[in-house]
Biopython code that builds the backbone (N, CA, C, O; Angstrom):
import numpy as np
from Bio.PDB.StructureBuilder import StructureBuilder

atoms = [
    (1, "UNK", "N", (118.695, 102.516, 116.069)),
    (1, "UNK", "CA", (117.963, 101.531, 116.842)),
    (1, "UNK", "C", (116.473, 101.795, 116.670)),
    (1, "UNK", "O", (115.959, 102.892, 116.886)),
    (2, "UNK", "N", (115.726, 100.559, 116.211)),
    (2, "UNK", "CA", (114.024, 100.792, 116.524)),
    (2, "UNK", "C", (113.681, 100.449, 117.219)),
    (2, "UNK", "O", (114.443, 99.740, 117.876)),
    (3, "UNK", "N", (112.073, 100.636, 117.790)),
    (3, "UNK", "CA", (111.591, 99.993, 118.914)),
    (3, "UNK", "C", (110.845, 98.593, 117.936)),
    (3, "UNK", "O", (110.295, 98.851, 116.865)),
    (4, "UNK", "N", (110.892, 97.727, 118.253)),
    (4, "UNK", "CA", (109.363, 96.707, 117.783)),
    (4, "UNK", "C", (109.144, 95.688, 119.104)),
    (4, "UNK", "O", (109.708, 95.338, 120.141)),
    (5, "UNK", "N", (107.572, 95.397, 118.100)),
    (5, "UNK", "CA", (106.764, 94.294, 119.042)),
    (5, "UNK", "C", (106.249, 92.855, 118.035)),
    (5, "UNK", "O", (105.977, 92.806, 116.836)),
    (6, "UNK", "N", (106.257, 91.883, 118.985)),
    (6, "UNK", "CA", (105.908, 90.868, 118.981)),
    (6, "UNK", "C", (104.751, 90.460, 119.416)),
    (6, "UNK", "O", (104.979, 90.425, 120.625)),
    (7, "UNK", "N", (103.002, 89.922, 119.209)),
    (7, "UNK", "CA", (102.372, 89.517, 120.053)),
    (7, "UNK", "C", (101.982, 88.297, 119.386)),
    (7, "UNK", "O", (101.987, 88.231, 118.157)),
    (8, "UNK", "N", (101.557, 87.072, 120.313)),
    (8, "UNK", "CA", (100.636, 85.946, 119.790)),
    (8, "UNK", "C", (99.712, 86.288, 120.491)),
    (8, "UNK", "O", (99.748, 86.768, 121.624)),
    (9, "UNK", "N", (98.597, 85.985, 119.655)),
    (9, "UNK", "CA", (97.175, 86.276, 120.558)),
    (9, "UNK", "C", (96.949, 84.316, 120.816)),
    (9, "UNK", "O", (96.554, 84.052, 121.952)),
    (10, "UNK", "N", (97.089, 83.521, 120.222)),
    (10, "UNK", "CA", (96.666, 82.208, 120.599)),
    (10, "UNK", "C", (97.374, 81.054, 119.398)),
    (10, "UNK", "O", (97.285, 81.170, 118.176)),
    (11, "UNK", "N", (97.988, 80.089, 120.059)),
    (11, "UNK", "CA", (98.201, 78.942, 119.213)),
    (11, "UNK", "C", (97.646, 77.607, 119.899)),
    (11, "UNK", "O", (98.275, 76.609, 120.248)),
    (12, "UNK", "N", (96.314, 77.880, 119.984)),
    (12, "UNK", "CA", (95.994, 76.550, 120.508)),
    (12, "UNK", "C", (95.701, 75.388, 119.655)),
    (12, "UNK", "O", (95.664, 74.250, 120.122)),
    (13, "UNK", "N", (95.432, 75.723, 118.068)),
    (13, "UNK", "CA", (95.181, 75.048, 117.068)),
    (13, "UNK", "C", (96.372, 74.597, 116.050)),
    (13, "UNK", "O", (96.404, 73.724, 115.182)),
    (14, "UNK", "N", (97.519, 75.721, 116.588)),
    (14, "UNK", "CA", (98.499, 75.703, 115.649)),
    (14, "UNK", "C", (98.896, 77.024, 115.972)),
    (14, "UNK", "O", (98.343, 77.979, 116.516)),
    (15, "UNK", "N", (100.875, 76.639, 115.104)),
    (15, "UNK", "CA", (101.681, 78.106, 115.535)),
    (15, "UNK", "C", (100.935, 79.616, 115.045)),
    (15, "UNK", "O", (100.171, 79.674, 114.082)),
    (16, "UNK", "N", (101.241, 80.591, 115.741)),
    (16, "UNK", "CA", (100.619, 81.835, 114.964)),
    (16, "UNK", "C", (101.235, 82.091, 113.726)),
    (16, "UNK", "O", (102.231, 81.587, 113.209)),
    (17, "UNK", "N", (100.418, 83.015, 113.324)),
    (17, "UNK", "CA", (100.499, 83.626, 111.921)),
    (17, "UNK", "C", (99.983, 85.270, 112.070)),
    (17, "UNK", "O", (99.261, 85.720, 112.961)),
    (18, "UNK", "N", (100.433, 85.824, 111.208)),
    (18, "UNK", "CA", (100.378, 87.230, 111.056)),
    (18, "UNK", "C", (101.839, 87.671, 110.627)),
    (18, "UNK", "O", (102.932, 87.118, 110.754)),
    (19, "UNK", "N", (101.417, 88.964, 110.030)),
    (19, "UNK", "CA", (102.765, 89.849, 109.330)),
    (19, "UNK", "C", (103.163, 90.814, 110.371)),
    (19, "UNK", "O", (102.681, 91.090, 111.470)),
    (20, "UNK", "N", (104.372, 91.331, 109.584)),
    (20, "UNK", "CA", (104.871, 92.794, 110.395)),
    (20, "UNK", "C", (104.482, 94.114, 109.803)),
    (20, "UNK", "O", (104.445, 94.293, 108.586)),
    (21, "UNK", "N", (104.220, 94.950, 110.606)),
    (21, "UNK", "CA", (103.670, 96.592, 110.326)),
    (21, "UNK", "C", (104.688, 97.247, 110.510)),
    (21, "UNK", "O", (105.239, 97.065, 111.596)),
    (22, "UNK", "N", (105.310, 98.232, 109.552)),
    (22, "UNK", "CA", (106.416, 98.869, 109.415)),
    (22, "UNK", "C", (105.625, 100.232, 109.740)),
    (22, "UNK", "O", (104.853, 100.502, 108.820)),
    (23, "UNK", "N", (105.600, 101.168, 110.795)),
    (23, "UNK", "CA", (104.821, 102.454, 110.244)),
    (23, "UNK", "C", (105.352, 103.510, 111.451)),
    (23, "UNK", "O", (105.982, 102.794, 112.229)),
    (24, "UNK", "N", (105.368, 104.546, 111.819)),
    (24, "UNK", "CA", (106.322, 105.421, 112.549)),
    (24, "UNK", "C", (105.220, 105.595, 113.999)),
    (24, "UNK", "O", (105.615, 106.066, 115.065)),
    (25, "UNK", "N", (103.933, 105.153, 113.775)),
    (25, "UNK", "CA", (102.996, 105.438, 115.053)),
    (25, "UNK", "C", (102.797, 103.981, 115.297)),
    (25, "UNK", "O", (102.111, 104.171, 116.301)),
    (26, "UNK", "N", (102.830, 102.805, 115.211)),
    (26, "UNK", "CA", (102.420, 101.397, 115.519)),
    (26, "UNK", "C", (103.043, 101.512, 117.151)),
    (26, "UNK", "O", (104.138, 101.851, 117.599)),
    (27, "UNK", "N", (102.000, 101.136, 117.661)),
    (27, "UNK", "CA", (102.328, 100.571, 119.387)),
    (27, "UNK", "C", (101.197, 99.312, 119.731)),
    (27, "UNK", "O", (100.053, 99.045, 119.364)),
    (28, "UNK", "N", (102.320, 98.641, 120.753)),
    (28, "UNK", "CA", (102.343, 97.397, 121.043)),
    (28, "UNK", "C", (100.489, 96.709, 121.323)),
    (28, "UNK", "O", (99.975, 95.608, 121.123)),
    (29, "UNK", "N", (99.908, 98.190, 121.929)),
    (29, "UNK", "CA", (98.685, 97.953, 121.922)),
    (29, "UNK", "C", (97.232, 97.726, 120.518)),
    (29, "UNK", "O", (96.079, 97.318, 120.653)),
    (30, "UNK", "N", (98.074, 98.262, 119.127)),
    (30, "UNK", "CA", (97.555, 98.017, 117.956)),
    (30, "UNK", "C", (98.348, 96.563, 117.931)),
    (30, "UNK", "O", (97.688, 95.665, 118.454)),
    (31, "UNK", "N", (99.656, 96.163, 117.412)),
    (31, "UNK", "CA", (99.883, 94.807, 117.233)),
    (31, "UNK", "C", (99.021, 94.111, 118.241)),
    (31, "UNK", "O", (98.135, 93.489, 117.655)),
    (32, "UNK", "N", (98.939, 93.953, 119.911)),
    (32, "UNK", "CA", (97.970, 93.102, 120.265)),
    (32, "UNK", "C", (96.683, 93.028, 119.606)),
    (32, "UNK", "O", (96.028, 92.025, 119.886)),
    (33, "UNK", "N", (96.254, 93.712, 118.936)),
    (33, "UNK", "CA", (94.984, 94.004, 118.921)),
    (33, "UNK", "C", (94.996, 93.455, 117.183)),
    (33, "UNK", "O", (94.289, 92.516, 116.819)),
    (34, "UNK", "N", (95.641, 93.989, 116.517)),
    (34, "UNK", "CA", (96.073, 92.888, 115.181)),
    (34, "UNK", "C", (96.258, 91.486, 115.445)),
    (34, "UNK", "O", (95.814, 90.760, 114.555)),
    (35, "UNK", "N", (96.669, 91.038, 116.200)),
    (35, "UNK", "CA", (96.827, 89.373, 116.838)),
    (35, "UNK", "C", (95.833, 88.622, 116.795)),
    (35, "UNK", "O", (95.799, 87.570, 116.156)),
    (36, "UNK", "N", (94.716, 89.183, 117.619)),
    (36, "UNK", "CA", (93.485, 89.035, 118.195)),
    (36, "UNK", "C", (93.012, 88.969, 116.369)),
    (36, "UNK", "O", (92.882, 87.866, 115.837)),
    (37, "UNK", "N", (92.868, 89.826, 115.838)),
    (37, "UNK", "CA", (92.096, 89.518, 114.348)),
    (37, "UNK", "C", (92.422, 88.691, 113.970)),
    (37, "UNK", "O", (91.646, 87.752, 113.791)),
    (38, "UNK", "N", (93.794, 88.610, 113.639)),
    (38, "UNK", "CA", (94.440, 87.521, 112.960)),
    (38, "UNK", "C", (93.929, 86.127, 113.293)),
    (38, "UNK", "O", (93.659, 85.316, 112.407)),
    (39, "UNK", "N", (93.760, 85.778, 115.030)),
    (39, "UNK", "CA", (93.089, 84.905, 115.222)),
    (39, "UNK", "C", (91.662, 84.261, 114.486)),
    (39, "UNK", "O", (91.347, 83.193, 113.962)),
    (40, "UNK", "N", (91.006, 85.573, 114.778)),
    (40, "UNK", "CA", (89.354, 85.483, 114.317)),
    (40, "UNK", "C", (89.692, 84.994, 112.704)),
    (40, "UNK", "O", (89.199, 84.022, 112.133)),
    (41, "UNK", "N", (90.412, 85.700, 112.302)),
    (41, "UNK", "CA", (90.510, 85.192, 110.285)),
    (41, "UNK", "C", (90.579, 84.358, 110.218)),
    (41, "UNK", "O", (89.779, 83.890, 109.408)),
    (42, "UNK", "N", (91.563, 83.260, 110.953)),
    (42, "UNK", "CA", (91.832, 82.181, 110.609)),
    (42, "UNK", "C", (91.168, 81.180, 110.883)),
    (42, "UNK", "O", (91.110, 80.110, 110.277)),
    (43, "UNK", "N", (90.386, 81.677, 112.279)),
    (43, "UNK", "CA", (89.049, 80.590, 112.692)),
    (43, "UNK", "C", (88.074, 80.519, 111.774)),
    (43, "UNK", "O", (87.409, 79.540, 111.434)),
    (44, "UNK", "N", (88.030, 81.937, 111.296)),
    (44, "UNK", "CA", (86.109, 81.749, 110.251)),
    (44, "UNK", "C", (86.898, 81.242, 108.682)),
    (44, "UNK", "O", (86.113, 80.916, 107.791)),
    (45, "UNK", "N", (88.164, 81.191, 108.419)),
    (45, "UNK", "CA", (88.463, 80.792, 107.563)),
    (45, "UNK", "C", (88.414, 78.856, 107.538)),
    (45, "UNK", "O", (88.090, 78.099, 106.622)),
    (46, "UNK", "N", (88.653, 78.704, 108.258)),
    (46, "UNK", "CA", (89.156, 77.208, 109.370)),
    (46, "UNK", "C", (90.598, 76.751, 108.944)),
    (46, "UNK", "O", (90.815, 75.640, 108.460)),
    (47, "UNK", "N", (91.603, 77.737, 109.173)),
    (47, "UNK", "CA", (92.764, 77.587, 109.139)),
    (47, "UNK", "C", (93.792, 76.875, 110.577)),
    (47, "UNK", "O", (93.725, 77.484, 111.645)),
    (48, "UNK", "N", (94.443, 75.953, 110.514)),
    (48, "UNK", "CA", (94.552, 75.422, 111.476)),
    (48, "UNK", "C", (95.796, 76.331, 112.043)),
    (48, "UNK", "O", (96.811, 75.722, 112.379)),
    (49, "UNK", "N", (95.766, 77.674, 112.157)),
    (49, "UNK", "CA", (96.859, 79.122, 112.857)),
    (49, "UNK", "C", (96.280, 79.696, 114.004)),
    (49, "UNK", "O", (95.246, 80.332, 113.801)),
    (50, "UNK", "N", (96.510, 79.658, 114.641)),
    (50, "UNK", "CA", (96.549, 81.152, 115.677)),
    (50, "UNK", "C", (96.638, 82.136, 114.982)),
    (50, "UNK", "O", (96.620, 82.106, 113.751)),
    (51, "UNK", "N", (96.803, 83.677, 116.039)),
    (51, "UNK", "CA", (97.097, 84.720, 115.789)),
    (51, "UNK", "C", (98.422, 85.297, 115.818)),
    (51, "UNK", "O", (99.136, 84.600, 116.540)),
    (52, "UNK", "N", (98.934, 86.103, 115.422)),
    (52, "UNK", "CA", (100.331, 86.915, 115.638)),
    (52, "UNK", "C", (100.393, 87.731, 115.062)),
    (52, "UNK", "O", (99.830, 87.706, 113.967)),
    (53, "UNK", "N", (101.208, 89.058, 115.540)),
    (53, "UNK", "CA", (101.664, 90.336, 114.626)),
    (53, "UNK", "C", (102.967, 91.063, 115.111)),
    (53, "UNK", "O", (103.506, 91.102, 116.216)),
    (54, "UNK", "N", (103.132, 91.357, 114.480)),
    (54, "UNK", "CA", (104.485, 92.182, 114.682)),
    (54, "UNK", "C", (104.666, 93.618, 114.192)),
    (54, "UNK", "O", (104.193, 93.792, 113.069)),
    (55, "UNK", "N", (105.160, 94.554, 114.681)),
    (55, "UNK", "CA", (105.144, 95.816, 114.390)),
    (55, "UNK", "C", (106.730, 96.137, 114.789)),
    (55, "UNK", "O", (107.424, 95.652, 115.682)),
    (56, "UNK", "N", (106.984, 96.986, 113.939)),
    (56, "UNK", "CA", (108.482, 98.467, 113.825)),
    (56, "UNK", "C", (107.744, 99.640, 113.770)),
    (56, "UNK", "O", (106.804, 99.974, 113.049)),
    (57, "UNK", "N", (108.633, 100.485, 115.103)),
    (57, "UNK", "CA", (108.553, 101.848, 114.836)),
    (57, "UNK", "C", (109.293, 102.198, 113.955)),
    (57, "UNK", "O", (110.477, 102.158, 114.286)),
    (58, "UNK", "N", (109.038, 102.630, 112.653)),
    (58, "UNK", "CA", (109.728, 103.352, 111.781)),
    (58, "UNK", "C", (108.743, 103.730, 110.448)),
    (58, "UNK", "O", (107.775, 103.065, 110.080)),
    (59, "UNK", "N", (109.206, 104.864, 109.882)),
    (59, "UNK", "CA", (108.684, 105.180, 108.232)),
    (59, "UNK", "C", (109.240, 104.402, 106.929)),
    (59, "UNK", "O", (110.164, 104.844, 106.245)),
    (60, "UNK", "N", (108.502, 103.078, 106.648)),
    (60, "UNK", "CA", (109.223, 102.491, 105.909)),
    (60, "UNK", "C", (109.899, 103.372, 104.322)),
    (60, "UNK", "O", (110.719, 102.969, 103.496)),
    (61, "UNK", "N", (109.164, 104.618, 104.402)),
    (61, "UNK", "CA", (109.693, 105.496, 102.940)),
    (61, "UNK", "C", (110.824, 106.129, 102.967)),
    (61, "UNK", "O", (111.328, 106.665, 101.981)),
    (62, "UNK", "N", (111.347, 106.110, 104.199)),
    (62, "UNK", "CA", (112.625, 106.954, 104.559)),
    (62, "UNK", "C", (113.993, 106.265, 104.566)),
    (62, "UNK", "O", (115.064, 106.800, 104.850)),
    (63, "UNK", "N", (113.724, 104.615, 104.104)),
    (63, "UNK", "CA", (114.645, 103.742, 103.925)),
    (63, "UNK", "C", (114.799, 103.106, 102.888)),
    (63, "UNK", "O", (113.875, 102.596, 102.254)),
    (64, "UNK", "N", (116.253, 103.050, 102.525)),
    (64, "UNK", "CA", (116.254, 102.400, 101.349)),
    (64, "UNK", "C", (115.846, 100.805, 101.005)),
    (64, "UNK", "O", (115.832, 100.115, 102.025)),
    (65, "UNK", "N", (115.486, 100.032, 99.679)),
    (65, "UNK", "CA", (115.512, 98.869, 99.974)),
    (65, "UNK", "C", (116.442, 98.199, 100.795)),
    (65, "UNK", "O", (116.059, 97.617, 101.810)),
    (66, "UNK", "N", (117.411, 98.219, 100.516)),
    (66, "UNK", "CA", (118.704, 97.680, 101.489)),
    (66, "UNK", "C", (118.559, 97.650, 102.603)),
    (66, "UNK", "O", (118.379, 96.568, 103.163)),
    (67, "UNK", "N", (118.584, 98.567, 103.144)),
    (67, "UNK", "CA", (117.993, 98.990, 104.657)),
    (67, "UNK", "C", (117.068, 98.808, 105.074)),
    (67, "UNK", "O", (117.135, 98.579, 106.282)),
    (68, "UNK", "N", (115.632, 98.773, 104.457)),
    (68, "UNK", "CA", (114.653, 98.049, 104.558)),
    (68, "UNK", "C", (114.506, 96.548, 104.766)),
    (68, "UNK", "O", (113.695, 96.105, 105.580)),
    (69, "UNK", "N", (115.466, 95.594, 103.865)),
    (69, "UNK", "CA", (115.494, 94.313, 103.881)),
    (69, "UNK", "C", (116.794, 94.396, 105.692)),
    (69, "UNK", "O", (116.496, 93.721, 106.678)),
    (70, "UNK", "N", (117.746, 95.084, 105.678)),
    (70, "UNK", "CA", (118.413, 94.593, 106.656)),
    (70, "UNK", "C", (117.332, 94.768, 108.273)),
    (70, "UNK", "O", (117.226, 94.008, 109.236)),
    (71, "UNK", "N", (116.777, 95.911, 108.013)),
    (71, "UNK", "CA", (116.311, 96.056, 109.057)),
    (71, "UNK", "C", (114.917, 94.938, 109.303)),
    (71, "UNK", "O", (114.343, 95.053, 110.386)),
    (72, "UNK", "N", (114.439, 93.982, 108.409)),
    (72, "UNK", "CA", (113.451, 93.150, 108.556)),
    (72, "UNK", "C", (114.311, 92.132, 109.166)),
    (72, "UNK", "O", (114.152, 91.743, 110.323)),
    (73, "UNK", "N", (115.369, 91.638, 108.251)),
    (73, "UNK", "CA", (116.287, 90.443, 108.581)),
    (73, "UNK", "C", (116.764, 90.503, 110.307)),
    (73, "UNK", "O", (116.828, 89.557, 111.093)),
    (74, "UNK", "N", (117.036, 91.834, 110.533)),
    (74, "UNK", "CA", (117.292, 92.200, 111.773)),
    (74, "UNK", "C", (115.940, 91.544, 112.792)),
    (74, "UNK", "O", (116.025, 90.507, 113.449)),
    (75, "UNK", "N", (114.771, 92.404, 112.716)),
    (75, "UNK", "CA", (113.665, 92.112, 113.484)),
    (75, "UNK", "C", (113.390, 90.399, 113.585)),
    (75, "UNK", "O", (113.221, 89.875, 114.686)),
    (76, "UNK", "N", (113.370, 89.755, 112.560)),
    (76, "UNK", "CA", (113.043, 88.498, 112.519)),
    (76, "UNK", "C", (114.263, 87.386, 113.321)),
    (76, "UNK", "O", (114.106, 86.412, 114.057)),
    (77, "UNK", "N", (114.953, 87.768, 113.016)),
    (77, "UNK", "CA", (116.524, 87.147, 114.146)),
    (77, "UNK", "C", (116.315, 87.498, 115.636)),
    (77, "UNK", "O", (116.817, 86.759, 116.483)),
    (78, "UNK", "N", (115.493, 88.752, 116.060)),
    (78, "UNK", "CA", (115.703, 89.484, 117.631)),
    (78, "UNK", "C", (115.030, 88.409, 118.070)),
    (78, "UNK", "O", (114.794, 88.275, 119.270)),
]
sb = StructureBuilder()
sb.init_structure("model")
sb.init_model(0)
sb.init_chain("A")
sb.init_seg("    ")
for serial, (resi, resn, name, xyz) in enumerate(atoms, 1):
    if name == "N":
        sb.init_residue(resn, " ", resi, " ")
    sb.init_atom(name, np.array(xyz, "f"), 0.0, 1.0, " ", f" {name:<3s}", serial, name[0])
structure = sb.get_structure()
């Protein structure tokens, strides 16, 4: 079992956007805080997105591809 997080920082322009951080120290208070950028990028870019990010506690090197892909497929379904 991993822990992960989900944050939108804002979709007032449009749904969020942002990736997931696979890394064994990520907490919920870095993904918020990745959100929040994500926002700013897309404004000075003039992308019509919000912000979002997502993070897994885990070492993505300690898994195989397989396991790697199940455990994304996993996160994205929760």
């Amino acid at each position: 079992v991993f822990k992960g997080y989900r944050a939108q920082h804002n979709n007032a322009i449009g749904p969020a956007k942002g990736g997931v951080r696979f890394h064994p120290q990520v907490t919920l208070e870095e993904v918020k805080a990745l959100s929040m950028w994500m926002t700013f990028k897309c404004g000075v870019l003039g992308l019509p997105y919000g912000g979002g990010k997502g993070g897994v506690v885990v070492d993505p090197t300690t898994l195989s591809r397989g396991e790697l892909e199940r455990l994304s497929r996993a996160y994205i379904g929760a």
